[in-house]
C-alpha positions in Angstrom: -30.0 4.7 10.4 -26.7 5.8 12.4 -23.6 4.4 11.2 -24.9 2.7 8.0 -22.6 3.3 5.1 -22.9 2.9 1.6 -20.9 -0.3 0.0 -17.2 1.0 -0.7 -16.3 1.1 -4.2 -12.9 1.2 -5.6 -11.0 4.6 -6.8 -11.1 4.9 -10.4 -8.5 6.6 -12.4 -11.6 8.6 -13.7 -12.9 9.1 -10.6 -8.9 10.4 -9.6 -8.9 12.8 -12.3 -12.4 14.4 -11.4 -11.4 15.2 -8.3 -8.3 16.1 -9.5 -10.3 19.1 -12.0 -12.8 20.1 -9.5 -9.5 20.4 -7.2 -7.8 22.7 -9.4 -10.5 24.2 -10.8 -11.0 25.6 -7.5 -7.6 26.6 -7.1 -7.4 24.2 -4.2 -3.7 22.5 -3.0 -2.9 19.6 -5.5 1.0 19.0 -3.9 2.0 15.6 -2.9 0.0 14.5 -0.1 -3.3 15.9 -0.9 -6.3 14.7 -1.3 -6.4 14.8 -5.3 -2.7 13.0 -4.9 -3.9 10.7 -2.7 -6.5 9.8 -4.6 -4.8 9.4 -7.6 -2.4 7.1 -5.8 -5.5 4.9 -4.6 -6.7 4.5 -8.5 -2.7 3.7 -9.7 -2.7 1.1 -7.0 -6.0 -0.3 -7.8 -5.3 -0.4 -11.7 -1.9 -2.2 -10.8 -3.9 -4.6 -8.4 -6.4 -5.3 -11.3 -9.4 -4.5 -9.3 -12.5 -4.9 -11.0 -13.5 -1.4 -11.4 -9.5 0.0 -10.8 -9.8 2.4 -14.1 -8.6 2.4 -17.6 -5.1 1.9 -18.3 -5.2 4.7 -21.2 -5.9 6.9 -18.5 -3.2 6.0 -15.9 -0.6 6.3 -18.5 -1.4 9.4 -19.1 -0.9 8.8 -23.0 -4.1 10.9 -24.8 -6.4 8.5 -26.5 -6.1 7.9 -30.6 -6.0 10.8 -32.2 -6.1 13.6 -29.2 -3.5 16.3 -29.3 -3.2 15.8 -33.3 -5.0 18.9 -34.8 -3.4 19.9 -38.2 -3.0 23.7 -38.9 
């Protein structure tokens, strides 16, 4: 079927920051204006908007979840 697209769905903040790994991991550009920026922009914007499907806000913070980043030595 020509032209048919698949029903949009929003930009997630973990949707942002899988692209944003892949990205890296591939040693691609991850400046300001880039796709992996630009997506994390769209996921921000949609978590600030309160779109239903916008991302978790312990993710956008960029604060690690309870107890990450805590190992005792």
């Amino acid at each position: 079927m020509a032209g048919a697209r698949a029903p949009k769905k929003p930009m997630t903040t973990t949707d942002a920051s899988r692209i944003q790994s892949t990205q890296a991991k591939a040693g691609n550009d991850m400046s300001k204006g880039s796709f992996p920026a630009k997506a994390q922009a769209a996921a921000q914007t949609n978590l600030n908007k309160g779109i239903p499907g916008g991302g978790s806000a312990k993710i956008a913070t960029g604060k690690p979840a309870s107890g990450a980043g805590s190992k005792k030595k």
